[in-house]
Structure formats: structure tokens, C-alpha cells
C-alpha positions as CSV (number, residue, x, y, z in Angstrom):
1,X,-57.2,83.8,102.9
2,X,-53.9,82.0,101.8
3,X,-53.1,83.7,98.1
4,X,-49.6,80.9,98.2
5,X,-49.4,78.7,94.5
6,X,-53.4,79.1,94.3
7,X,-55.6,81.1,91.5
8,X,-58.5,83.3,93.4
9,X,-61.6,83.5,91.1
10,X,-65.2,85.8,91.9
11,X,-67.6,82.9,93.2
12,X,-70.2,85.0,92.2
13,X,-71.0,88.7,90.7
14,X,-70.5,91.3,92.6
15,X,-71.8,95.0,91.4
16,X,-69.8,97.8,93.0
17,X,-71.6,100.2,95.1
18,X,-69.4,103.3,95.4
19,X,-65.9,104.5,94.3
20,X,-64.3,102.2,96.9
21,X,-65.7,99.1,95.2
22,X,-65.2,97.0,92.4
23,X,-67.5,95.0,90.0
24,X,-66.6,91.4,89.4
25,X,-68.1,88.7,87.5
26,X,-68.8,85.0,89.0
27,X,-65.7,82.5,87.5
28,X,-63.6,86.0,86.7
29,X,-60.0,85.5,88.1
30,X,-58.8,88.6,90.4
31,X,-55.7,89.0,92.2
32,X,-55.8,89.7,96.1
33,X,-53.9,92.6,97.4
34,X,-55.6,92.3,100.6
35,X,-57.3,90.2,102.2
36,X,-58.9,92.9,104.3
37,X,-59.8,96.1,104.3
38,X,-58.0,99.5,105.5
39,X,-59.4,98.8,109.2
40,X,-58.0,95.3,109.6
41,X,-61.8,93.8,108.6
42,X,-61.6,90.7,107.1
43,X,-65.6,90.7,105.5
44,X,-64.1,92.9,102.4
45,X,-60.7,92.3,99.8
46,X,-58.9,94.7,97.9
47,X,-58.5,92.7,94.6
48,X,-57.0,93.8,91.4
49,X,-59.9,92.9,89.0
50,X,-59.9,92.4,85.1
51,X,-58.2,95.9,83.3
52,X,-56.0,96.5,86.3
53,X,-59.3,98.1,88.1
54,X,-58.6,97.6,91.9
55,X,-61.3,98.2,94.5
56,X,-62.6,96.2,97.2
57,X,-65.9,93.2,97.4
58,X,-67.1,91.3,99.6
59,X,-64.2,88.6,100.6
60,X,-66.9,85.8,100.7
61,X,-67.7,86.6,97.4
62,X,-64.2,84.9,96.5
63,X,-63.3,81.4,96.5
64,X,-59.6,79.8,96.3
65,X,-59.1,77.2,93.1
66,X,-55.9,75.2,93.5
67,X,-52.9,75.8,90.9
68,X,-52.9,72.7,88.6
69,X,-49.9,70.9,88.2
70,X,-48.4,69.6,85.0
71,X,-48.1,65.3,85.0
72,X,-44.7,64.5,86.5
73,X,-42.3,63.7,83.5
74,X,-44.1,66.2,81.3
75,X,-43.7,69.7,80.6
């Protein structure tokens, strides 16, 4: 998962399971640290969720929304 000039948000909610986890919202924007976990395994991202609260869901759970870009000529 590319994280270049593009916002991640949760596609859907997500309720954390254990310690390792965190609990995201669908629509709430989260910032990947990972896009896999500590083996190498893509299925799960460590994201950096709402509050700073980092943790890991399921990466299919997340979906990439492009960066909009301001008119040319405007700022």
C-alpha cells in the first residue's frame, strides 16, 4: 500500500481485539506506519489512529483516497 501524496481513511469499523490492536471508525483518517505487521504479513497495518493511539487492523479494512489538488491559478 502506496502511503505517497494520498490520505488513508478506515473503510469500515474496526473493534480492537487485544493490546496489539487498535479500534478505528469507518471514514476515520489514520496514518500508516506499516503496511505490515512485525512478520513481514501484509493482511494487518500498524496505523497511528485518532489521539496518537497506534496499534494494528486489518489492512483491508483501509482504503487509499487521493490528495485533492487546489485549481491551477488558485491558492
Amino acid at each position: 500500500m502506496c502511503m505517497n501524496a494520498e490520505s488513508v481513511i478506515a473503510a469500515y469499523d474496526f473493534t480492537a481485539r487485544g493490546n496489539h490492536e487498535v479500534s478505528v471508525r469507518a471514514g476515520e483518517p489514520v496514518r500508516v506506519l506499516e503496511a505490515h505487521d512485525k512478520r513481514g504479513n501484509p493482511e494487518w497495518s500498524l496505523v497511528e489512529a485518532r489521539g496518537g493511539q497506534r496499534g494494528y487492523v486489518p489492512s483491508n479494512y483501509l482504503t487509499i483516497m487521493p490528495m485533492r489538488t487546489a485549481p491551477t491559478g488558485t491558492f
